[in-house]
C-alpha positions as CSV (number, residue, x, y, z in Angstrom):
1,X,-6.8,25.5,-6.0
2,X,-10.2,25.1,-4.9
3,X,-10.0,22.6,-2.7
4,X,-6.9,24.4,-1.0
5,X,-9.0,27.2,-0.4
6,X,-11.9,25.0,1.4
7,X,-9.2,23.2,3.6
8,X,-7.7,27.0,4.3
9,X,-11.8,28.7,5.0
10,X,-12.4,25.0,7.3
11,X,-8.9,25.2,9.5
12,X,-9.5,29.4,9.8
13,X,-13.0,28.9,10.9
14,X,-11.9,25.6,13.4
15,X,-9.0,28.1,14.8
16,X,-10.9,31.0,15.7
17,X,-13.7,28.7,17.6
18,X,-10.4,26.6,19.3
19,X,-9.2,29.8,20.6
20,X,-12.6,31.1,21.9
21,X,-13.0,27.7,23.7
22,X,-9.6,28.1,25.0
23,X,-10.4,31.7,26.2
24,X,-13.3,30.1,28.3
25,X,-11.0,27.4,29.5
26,X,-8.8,30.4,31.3
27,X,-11.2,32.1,32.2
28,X,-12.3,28.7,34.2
29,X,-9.2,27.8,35.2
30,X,-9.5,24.7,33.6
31,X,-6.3,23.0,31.9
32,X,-7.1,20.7,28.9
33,X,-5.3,18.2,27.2
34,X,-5.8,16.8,23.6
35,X,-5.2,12.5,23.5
36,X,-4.7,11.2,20.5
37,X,-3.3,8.2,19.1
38,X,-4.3,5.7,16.6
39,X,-7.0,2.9,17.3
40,X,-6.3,0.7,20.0
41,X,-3.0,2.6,21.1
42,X,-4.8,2.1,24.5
43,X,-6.2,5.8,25.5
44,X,-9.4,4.8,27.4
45,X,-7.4,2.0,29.4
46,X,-4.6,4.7,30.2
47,X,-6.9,7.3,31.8
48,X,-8.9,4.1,33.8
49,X,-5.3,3.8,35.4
50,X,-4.5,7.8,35.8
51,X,-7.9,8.0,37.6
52,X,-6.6,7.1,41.2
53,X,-3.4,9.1,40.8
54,X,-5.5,11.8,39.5
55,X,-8.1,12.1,42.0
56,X,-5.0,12.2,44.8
57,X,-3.2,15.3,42.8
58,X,-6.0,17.4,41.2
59,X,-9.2,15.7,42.4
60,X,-11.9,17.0,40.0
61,X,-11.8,16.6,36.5
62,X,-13.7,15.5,33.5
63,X,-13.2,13.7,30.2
64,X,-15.2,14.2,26.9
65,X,-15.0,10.7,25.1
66,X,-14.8,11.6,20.9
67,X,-15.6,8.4,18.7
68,X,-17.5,7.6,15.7
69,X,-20.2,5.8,17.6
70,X,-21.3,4.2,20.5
71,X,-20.5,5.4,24.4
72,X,-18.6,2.2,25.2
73,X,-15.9,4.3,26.6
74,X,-17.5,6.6,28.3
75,X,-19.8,4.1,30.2
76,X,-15.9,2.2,30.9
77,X,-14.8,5.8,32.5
78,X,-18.5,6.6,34.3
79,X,-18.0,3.3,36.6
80,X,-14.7,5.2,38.3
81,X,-17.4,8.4,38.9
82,X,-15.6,10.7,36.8
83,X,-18.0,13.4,34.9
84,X,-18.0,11.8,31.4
85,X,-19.4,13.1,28.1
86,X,-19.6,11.5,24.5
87,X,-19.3,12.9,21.6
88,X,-20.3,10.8,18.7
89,X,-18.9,12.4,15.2
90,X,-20.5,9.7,12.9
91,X,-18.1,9.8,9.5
92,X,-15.8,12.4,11.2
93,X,-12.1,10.7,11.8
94,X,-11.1,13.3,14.7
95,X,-13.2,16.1,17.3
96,X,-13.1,19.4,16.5
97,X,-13.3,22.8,17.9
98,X,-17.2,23.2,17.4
99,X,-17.5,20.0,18.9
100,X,-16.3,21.1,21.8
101,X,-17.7,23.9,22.3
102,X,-21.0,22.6,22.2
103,X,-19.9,20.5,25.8
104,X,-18.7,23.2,26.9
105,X,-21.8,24.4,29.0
106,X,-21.7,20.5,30.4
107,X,-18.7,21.3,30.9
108,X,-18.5,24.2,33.3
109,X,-21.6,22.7,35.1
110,X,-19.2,20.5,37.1
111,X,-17.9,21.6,39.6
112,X,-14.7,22.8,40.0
113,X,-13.1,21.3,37.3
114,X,-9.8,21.9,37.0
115,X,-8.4,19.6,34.0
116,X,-10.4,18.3,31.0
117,X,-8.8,15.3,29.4
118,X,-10.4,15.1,26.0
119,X,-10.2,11.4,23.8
120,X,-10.0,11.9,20.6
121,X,-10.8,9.6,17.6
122,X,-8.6,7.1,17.3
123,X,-6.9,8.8,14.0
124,X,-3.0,9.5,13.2
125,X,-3.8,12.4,10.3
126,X,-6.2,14.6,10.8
127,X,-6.1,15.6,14.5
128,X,-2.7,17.4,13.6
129,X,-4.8,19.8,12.0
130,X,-7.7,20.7,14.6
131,X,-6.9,22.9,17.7
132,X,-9.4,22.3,20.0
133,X,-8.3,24.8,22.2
134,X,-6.4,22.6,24.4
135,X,-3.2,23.5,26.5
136,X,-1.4,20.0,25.4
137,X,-1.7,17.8,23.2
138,X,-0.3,14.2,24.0
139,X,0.3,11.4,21.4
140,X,-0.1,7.6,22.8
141,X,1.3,5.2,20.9
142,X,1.8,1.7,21.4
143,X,4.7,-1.0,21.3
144,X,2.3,-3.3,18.5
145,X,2.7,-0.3,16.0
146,X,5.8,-0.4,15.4
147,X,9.0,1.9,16.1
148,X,8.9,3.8,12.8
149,X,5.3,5.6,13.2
150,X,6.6,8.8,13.9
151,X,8.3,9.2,11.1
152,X,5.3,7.7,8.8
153,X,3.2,10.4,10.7
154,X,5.5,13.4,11.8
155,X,2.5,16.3,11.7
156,X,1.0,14.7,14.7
157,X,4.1,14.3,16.8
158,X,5.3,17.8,15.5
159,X,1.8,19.2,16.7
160,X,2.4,17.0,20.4
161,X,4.1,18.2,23.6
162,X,4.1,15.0,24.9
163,X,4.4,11.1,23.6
164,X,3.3,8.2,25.7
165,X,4.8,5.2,24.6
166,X,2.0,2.6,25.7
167,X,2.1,-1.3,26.1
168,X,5.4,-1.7,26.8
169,X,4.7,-5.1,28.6
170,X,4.5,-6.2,25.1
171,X,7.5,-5.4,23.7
172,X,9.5,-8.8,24.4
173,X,7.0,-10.3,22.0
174,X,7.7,-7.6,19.3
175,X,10.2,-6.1,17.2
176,X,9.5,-2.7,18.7
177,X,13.0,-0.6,19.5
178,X,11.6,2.0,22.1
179,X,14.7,3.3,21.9
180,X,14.5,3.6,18.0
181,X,11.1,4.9,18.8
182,X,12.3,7.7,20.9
183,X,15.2,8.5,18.3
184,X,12.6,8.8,15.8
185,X,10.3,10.8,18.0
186,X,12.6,13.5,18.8
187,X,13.7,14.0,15.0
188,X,10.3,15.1,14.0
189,X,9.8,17.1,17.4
190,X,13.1,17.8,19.8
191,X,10.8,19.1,22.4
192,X,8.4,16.3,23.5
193,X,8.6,15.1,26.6
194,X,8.3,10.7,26.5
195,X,6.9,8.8,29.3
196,X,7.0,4.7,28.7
197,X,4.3,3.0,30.1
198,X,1.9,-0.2,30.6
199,X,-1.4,-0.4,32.1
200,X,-0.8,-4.3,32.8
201,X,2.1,-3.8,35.2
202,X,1.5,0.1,36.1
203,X,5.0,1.0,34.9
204,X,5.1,5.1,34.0
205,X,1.2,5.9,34.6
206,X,2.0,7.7,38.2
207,X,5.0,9.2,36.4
208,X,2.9,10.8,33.7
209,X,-0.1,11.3,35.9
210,X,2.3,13.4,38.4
211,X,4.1,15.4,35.2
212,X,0.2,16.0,34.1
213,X,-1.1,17.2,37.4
214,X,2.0,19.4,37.9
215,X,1.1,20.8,34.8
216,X,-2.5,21.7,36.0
217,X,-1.1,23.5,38.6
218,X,1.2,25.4,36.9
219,X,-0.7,26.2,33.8
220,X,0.3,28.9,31.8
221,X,-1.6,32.5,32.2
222,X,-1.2,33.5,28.3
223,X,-3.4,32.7,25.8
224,X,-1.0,30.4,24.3
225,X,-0.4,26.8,24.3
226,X,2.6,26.0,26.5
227,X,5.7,24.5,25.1
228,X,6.9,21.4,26.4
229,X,10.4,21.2,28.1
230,X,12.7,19.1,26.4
């Protein structure tokens, strides 16, 4: 009973600061999306391809890079000259809401940023749990993980608006089913909206880069995360 009561006091404490940094984020105009994915799904390559696609539809944005050490990534990310900043959680599996709010005035010193993307831990569990004040969350997972993930980790894909389903190149040399991988998806959550891709060939990364910079433009005006359309 104790421990519940922890877990309840720590989740509270993480909402109310994810809903003061998405407060801020309106009040910005700044759209913010949550990517999260297991190790090695392939999130830092992904955004290395969105960059050109991205800088042609919403031209400034930033991305905080969340890992447990090192700034590997965010030196990878800095070469295209997009604002990068780490965030190094030590022990922590996944960012937090007080994490980022202490970017935040990094943040809103660039100039007129108009979408945050946000890497988070490589971690399949406890993400789920943490708003970070985002406006979407996006799961990236990969053809070398097999098709049956989301149903060995439904609280993330229930918590997503969007899966990526990443190194699809590789799925001749698998026994990945995307379509299994889709059927599976859309039982845990029958509102995400799937985009296939691979950063080898290119296949899908202007697709979701267009649906993500249409969705900068039309972000919602409520406090509220947006749903996704199914």
């Amino acid at each position: 009973m104790h421990d519940i009561l922890i877990e309840e006091k720590i989740l509270s404490r993480n909402d109310a600061i994810a809903a003061d940094n998405r407060k801020l984020f309106r009040d910005k105009n700044i759209f913010a999306i949550n990517m999260v994915s297991s190790p090695g799904a392939g999130k830092t390559t992904l955004i290395e391809k969105m960059v050109p696609y991205l800088k042609e539809r919403v031209q400034n944005f930033s991305v905080i890079e969340g890992d447990l050490a090192t700034d590997l990534d965010s030196q990878r990310l800095s070469k295209y000259g997009v604002p990068v900043r780490q965030i190094n959680t030590g022990k922590a599996c996944h960012l937090d809401a007080h994490n980022i709010s202490h970017v935040l005035p990094w943040l809103f010193e660039q100039q007129d940023t108009s979408l945050l993307i946000i890497e988070n831990v490589g971690n399949m569990v406890c993400p789920a749990e943490y708003d970070l004040g985002e406006d979407m969350m996006a799961t990236v997972m990969s053809s070398t993980e097999g098709d049956d993930k989301p149903l060995k980790y439904p609280a993330i894909f229930n918590a997503s608006d969007v899966l990526i389903i990443n190194k699809t190149d590789l799925v001749p040399y698998t026994n990945f089913d995307i379509g299994r991988a889709r059927e599976n998806a859309l039982k845990i959550n029958p509102n995400l909206v799937i985009f296939e891709t691979s950063c080898k060939t290119g296949m899908g990364v202007r697709e979701w880069s267009d649906y993500l910079s249409d969705s900068v433009k039309n972000r919602p005006v409520s406090g509220n995360r947006p749903l996704s359309e199914g």
